[in-house]
N, C-alpha and C positions, 0 to 999 in steps of 0.2 A: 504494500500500500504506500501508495503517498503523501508524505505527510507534511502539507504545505503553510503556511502561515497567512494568516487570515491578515486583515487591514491593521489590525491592532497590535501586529508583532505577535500572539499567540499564536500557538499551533492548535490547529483544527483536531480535537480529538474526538470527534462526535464521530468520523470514520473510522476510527478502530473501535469506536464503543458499540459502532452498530454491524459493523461486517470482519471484526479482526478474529482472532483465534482468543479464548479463552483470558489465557492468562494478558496477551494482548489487551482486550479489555478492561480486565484486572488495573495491570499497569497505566493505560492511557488516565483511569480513572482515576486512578490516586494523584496523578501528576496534574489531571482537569483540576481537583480539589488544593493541591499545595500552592498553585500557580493563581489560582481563583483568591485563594486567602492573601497572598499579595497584593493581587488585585486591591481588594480592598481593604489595604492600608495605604494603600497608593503609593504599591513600589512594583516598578515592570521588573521582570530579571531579562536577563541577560540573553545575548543570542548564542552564547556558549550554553548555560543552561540548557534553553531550549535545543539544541543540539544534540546535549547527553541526556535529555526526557526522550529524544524523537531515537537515538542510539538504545536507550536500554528499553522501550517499549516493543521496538524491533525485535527484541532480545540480544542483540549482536553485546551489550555489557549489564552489569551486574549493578543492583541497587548501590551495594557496596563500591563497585569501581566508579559509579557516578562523586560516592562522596569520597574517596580517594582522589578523583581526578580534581574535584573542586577544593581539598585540601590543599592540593598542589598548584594549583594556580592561586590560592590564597597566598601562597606563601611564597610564591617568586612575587606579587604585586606588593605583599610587604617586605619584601630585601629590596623591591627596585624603590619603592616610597621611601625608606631608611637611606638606602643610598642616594636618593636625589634631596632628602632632608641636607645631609652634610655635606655635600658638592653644590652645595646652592652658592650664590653671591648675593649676598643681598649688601645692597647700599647704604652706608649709614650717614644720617644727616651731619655734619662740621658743628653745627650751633650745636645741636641736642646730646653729642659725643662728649664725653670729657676730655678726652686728646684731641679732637678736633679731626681725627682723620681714622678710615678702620686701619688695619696691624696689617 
């Protein structure tokens, strides 16, 4: 099946809920409902997410390897925010400095 993204950035899981295989089903459903409670907090995720919902509903990975995969890109975006925290320049004002100039 196809699993394409509606106008809202959602993925369409009404077609695996009405013609997929069982667990298919199963699957599309829980991620309708995880993706819907976002919704209404009014926060979209991600087109990575939606990715590894449209990969593990397929079955091709595993509940588990979705939150492993998203462990993992948790955690390269906080090394690369950590590292652009202390590679920053930021400019400092001459009057508001006590030296008058940064180091």
């Amino acid at each position: 099946m196809n699993m394409s993204n509606d106008k809202d950035g959602y993925l369409n899981f009404d077609e695996y809920i009405r013609q997929g295989e069982p667990a298919q089903r199963e699957r599309a459903e829980a991620w309708r409902v995880a993706i819907g409670l976002q919704a209404v907090d009014g926060l979209q995720v991600s087109d990575y997410l939606l990715e590894l919902a449209h990969r593990n509903i397929e079955g091709k990975i595993s509940i588990d390897e979705v939150i492993e995969l998203l462990k993992e890109r948790d955690a390269k975006k906080s090394r690369l925010k950590e590292y652009l925290s202390y590679t920053r320049i930021e400019a400092v004002d001459p009057i508001e400095s006590k030296m008058g100039r940064p180091i």
